[in-house]
C-alpha positions as CSV (number, residue, x, y, z in Angstrom):
1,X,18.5,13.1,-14.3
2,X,15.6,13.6,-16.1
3,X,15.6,10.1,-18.2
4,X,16.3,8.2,-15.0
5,X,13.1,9.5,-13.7
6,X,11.1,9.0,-16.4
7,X,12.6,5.5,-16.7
8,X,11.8,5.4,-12.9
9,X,8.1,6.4,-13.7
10,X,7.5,4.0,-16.5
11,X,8.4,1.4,-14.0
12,X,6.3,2.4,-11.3
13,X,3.5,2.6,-14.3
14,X,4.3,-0.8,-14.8
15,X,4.4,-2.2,-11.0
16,X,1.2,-0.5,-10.7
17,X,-0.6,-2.3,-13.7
18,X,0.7,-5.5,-12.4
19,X,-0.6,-4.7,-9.1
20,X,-4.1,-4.0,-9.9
21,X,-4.1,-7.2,-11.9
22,X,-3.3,-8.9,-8.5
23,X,-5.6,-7.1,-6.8
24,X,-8.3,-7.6,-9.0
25,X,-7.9,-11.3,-9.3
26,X,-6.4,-12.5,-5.9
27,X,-8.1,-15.5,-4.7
28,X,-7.8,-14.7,-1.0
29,X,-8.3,-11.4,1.4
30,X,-4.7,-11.8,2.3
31,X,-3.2,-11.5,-1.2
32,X,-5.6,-8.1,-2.3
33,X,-4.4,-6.6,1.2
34,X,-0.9,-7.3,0.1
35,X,-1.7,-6.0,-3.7
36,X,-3.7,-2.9,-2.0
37,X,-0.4,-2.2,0.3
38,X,2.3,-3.0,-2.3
39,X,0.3,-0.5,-4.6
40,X,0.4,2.6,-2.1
41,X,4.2,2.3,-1.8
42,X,4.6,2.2,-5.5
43,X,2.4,5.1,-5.7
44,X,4.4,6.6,-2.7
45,X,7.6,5.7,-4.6
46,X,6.5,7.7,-7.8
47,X,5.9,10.6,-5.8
48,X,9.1,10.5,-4.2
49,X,10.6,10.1,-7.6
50,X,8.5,13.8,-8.5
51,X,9.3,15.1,-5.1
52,X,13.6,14.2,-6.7
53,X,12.7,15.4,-10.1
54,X,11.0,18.9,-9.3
55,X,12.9,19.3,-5.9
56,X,9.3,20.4,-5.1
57,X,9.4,19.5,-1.1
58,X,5.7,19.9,-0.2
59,X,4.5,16.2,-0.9
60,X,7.3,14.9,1.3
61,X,4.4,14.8,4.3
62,X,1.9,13.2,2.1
63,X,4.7,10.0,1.6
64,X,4.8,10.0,5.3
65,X,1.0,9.6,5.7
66,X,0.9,7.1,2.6
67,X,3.1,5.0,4.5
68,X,1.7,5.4,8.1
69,X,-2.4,4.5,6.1
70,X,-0.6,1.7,4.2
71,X,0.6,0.5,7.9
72,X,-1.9,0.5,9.8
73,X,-4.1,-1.0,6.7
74,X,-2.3,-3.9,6.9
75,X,-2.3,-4.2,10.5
76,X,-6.5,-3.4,11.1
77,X,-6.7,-6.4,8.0
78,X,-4.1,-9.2,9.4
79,X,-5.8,-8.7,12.8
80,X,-9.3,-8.9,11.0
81,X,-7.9,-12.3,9.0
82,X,-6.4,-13.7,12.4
83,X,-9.8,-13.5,14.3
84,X,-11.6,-15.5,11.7
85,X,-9.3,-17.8,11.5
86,X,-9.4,-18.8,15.5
């Protein structure tokens, strides 16, 4: 269990670096809001893979919230993108 977690981590590490990259580079609004949101699921994937790991249960709440912010993120920015746009 514990080297498919770590294995699980590294590639989270990874996802993340690649992420940044696209959200430090993307040409358009769109793609950094899709960088910003893919990157708080991969951090609220890691921390379900610590929540698996430790069987610690107390950041099972903060996944929830990182999902609900990562939500309505998105939605506040595509109806930001969609009124410029008309």
């Amino acid at each position: 269990m514990i080297a498919a977690t770590n294995g699980a981590l590294v590639l989270f590490a990874l996802a993340g670096a690649i992420t940044v990259v696209r959200l430090w580079r993307g040409p358009s609004l769109a793609d950094r809001m899709v960088a910003l949101d893919t990157l708080l699921f991969i951090g609220a994937g890691a921390l379900g893979t610590y929540v698996v790991r430790t069987g610690e249960t107390a950041f099972v709440p903060v996944i929830v919230v990182i999902a609900i912010v990562a939500f309505v993120g998105t939605l506040v920015v595509a109806r930001t993108i969609e009124n410029d746009v008309s």
